[in-house]
GUTIDO-626132 format. One line per 2 residues: number of its first residue (from 0); for each residue x, y, z of C-alpha. Coordinates in steps of 0.05 Angstrom, whole numbers, plus 5000, padded with zeros to 4 digits. Example, Ala and Ser with C-alpha at 12.3 -4.5 7.8 and 13.67 -1.06 7.14 Angstrom:
BEGIN
0> 5246,4910,5156; 5273,4979,5143 $
# end
This chain:
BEGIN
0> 3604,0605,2267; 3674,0597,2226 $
2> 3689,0536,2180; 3747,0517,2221 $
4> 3718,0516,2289; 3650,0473,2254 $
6> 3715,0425,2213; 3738,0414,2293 $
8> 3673,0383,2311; 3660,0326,2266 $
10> 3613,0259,2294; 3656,0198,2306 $
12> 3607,0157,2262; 3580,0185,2194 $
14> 3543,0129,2180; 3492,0137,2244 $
16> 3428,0185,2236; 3446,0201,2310 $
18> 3509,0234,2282; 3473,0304,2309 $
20> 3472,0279,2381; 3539,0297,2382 $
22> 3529,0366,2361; 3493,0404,2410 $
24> 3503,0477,2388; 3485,0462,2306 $
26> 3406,0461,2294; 3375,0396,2294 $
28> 3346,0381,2228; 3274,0371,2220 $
30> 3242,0350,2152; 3179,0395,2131 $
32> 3162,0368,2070; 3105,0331,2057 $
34> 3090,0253,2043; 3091,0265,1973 $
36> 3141,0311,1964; 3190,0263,2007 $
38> 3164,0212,1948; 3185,0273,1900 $
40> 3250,0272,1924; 3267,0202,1933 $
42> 3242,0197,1846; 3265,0262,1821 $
44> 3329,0278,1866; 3355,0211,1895 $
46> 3334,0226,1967; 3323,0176,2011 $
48> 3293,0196,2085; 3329,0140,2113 $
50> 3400,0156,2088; 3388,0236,2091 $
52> 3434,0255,2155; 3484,0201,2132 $
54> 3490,0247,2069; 3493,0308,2102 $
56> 3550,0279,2151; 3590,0262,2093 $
58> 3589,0323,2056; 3606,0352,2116 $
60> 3670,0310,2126; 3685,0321,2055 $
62> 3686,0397,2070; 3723,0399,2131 $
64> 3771,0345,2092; 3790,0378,2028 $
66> 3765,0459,2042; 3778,0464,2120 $
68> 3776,0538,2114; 3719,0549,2067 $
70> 3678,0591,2122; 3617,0562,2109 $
72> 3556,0538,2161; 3551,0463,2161 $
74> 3483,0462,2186; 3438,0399,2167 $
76> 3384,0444,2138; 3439,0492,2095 $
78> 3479,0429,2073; 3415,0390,2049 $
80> 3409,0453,1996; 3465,0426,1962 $
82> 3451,0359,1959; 3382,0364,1932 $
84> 3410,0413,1884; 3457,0365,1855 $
86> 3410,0300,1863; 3456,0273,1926 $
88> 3514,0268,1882; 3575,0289,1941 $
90> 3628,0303,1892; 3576,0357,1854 $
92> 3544,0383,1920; 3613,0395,1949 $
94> 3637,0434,1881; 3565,0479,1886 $
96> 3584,0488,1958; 3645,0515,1935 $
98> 3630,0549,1884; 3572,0586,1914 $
100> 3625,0620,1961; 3676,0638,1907 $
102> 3620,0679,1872; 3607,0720,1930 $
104> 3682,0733,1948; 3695,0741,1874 $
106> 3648,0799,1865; 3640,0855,1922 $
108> 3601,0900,1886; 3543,0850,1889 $
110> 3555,0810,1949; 3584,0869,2000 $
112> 3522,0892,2060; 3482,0845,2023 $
114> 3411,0861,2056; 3345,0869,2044 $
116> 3346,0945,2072; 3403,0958,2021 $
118> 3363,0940,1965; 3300,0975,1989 $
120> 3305,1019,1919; 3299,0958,1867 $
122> 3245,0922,1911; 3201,0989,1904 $
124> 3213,0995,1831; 3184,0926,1822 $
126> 3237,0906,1788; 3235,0836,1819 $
128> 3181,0804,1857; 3151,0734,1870 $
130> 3076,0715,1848; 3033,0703,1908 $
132> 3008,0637,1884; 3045,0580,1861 $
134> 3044,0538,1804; 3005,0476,1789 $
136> 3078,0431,1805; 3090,0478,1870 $
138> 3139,0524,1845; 3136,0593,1858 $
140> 3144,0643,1798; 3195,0698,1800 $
142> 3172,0764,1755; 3226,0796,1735 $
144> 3208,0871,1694; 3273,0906,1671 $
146> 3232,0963,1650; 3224,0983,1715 $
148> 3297,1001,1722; 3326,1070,1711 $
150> 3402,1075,1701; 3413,1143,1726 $
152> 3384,1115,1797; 3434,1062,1809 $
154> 3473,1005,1775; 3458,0946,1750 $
156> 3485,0901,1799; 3436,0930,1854 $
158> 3380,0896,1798; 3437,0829,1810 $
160> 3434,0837,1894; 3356,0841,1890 $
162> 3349,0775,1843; 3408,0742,1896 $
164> 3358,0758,1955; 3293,0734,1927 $
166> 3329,0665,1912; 3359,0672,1977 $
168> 3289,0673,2012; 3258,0620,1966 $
170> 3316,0570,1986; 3293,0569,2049 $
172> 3240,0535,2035; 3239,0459,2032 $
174> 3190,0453,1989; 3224,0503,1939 $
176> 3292,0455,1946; 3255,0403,1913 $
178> 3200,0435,1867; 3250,0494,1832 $
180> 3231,0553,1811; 3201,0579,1753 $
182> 3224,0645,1718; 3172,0708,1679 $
184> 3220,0758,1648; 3182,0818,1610 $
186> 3225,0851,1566; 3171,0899,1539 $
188> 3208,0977,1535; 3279,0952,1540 $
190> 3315,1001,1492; 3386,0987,1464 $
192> 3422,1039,1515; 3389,0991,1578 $
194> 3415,0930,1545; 3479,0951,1531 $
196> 3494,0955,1612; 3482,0871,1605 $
198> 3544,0862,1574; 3588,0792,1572 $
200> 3627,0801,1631; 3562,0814,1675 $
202> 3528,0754,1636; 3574,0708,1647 $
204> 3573,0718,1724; 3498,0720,1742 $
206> 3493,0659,1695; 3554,0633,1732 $
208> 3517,0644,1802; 3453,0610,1768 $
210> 3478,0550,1739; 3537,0534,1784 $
212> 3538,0574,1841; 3475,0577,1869 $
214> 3430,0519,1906; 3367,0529,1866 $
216> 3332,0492,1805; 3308,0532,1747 $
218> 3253,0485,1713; 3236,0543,1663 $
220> 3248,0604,1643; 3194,0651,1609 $
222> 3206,0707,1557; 3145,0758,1547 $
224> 3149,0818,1495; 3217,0813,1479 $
226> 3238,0869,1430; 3273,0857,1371 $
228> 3332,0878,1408; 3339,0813,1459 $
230> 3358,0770,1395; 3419,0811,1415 $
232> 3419,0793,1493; 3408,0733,1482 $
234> 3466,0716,1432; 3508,0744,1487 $
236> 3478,0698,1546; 3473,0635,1502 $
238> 3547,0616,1502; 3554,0607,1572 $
240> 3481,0570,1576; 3487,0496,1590 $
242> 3444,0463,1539; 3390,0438,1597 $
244> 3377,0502,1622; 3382,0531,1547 $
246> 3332,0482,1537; 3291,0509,1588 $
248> 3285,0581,1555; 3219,0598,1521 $
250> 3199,0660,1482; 3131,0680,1475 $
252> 3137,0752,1442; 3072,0783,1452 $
254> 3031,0710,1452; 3000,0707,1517 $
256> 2962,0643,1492; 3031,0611,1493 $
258> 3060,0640,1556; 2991,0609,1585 $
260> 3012,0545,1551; 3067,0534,1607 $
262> 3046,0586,1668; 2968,0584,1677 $
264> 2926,0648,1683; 2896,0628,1738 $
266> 2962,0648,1777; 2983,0701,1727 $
268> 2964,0781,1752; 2916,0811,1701 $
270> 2979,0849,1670; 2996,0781,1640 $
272> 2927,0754,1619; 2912,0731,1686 $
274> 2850,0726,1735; 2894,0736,1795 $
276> 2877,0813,1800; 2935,0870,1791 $
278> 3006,0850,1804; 3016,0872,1873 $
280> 3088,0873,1888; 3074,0904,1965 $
282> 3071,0828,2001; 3131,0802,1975 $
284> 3175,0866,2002; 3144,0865,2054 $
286> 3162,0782,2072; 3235,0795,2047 $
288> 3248,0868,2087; 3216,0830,2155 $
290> 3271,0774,2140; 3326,0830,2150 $
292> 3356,0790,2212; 3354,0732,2185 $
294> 3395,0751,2131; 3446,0780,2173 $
296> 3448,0714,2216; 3451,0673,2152 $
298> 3510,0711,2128; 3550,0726,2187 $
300> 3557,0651,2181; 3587,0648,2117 $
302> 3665,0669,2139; 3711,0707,2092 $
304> 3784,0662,2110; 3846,0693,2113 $
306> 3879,0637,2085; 3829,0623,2024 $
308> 3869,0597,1960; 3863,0623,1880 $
310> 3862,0545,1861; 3789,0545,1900 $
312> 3763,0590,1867; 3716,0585,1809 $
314> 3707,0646,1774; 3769,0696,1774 $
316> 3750,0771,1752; 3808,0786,1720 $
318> 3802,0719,1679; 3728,0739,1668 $
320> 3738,0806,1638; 3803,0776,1598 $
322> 3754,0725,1568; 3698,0774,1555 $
324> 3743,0822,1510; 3742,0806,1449 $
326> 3662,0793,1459; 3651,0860,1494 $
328> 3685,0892,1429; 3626,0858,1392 $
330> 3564,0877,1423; 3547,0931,1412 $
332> 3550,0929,1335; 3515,0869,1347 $
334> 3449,0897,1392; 3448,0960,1343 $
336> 3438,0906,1281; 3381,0883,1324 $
338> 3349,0939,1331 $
# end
């Protein structure tokens, strides 16, 4: 489905929930959440059950309006993603929109045959992988272990295309839309040669994705045995950290008491102080390789345009490594003082 041929079938009305009826071949929207996550939403993002498909019919008009050749699906469900992720504000979920497609044009290595069976390597490593049980506000956890990476067995940015996926699946989810996610990052091994592959031009574009180009809320995210070293990573991720979601970082060294203080054990795997048993990575690749088709459905919806314009465009890579120069020069000296 192309952006133009969707921007050619617009409802007459946008103010009618009965807009749909006049799209046969787009998926009817259907809410799953619960009663009290609808009351969730209507408190925390502005939501209102009543208005929803009005809201969705006007971003949509505001898409085919001012980015007519975006490529993107205008599906109710995929276009409610944005809105919740920017509290129904149109002007902010129409920039995200945006922006989420200028960081996958802008950066092939990561976003090229972008599938689960691509990244089969990283999900086996354990690398990345998503707690079985969620947390007491209904947010899954994502575990993310860098020392389960080895250079020599492929780049960096495959690490990147598995993180992209697992958000990718979560998103799905309803439920996830309006509860976030929560973040465990364990930094224990991570020697000076693996953090110098993090350097600022590769920091600035996964926080990039994160903050503005992606449809997800991170509520927290968790540092656990952090070497001396990530004083060093973390000066180079800081500058491009809004101060909400800088806000939102919390370092627990080798304190487990503290890391319990804001994810319970009762959800953590033993490796963490836990009661959940051993962290069993096998369930979650196993969900996200079964979800290969849906992936390539998702994406074959999301339509690369001939026509698409620098000005749209958020993040530029030749601007990005331009502006990461003079910090690039500096890292290094900087993560060896840290070590």
């Amino acid at each position: 489905m192309s952006g133009d041929s969707d921007c050619t079938r617009t409802s007459p009305s946008a103010g009618s929930p009965s807009d749909n009826e006049f799209l046969p071949d787009r998926p009817k929207y259907v809410c799953s959440l619960s009663p009290d996550l609808i009351t969730k939403a209507r408190e925390e993002l502005q939501e209102k059950p009543e208005w929803r498909l009005r809201d969705v019919q006007a971003l949509r008009d505001m898409v085919c309006k001012d980015y007519p050749s975006l490529g993107t699906c205008l599906d109710d469900a995929f276009l409610l993603r944005f809105l919740r992720a920017r509290k129904f504000d149109y002007d902010r979920a129409l920039q995200l929109l945006v922006n989420y497609h200028t960081c996958r044009r802008s950066w092939p290595e990561v976003f090229n045959n972008l599938k689960p069976s691509a990244i089969k390597p990283v999900l086996e490593s354990g690398f990345v992988t998503v707690l079985p049980r969620l947390d007491p506000e209904g947010r899954h956890v994502v575990c993310i272990r860098p020392d389960r990476w080895t250079p020599s067995n492929y780049p960096i940015t495959e690490n990147i295309r598995a993180i992209y996926l697992t958000l990718e699946k979560l998103i799905q989810s309803e439920e996830t839309q309006v509860n976030g996610i929560v973040i465990l990052a364990d930094y224990k091994g991570v020697s000076l040669s693996k953090a110098s592959h993090f350097g600022p031009f590769v920091a600035k574009k996964v926080i990039g994705i994160l903050q503005d180009g992606f449809p997800i809320r991170i509520k927290a995210v968790n540092i656990i045995n952090e070497p001396r070293i990530f004083k060093g990573i973390f000066a180079i991720i800081k500058p491009f950290l809004k101060e909400k979601i800088a806000n939102r970082f919390f370092l627990h060294g080798c304190d487990l008491n503290s890391l319990h203080q804001n994810i319970p054990p009762v959800i953590l795997p033993e490796e963490y102080g836990g009661t959940s048993g051993k962290l069993d990575i096998s369930a979650w690749n196993e969900l996200l390789l079964a979800s290969e088709d849906d992936f390539l459905h998702d994406f074959s919806q999301l339509v690369l345009p001939c026509d698409s314009s620098p000005h749209d465009m958020l993040v530029s890579g030749d601007t990005d490594e331009k502006q990461c120069d003079d910090s690039l020069r500096g890292m290094k000296p900087q993560l060896y003082y840290c070590y």
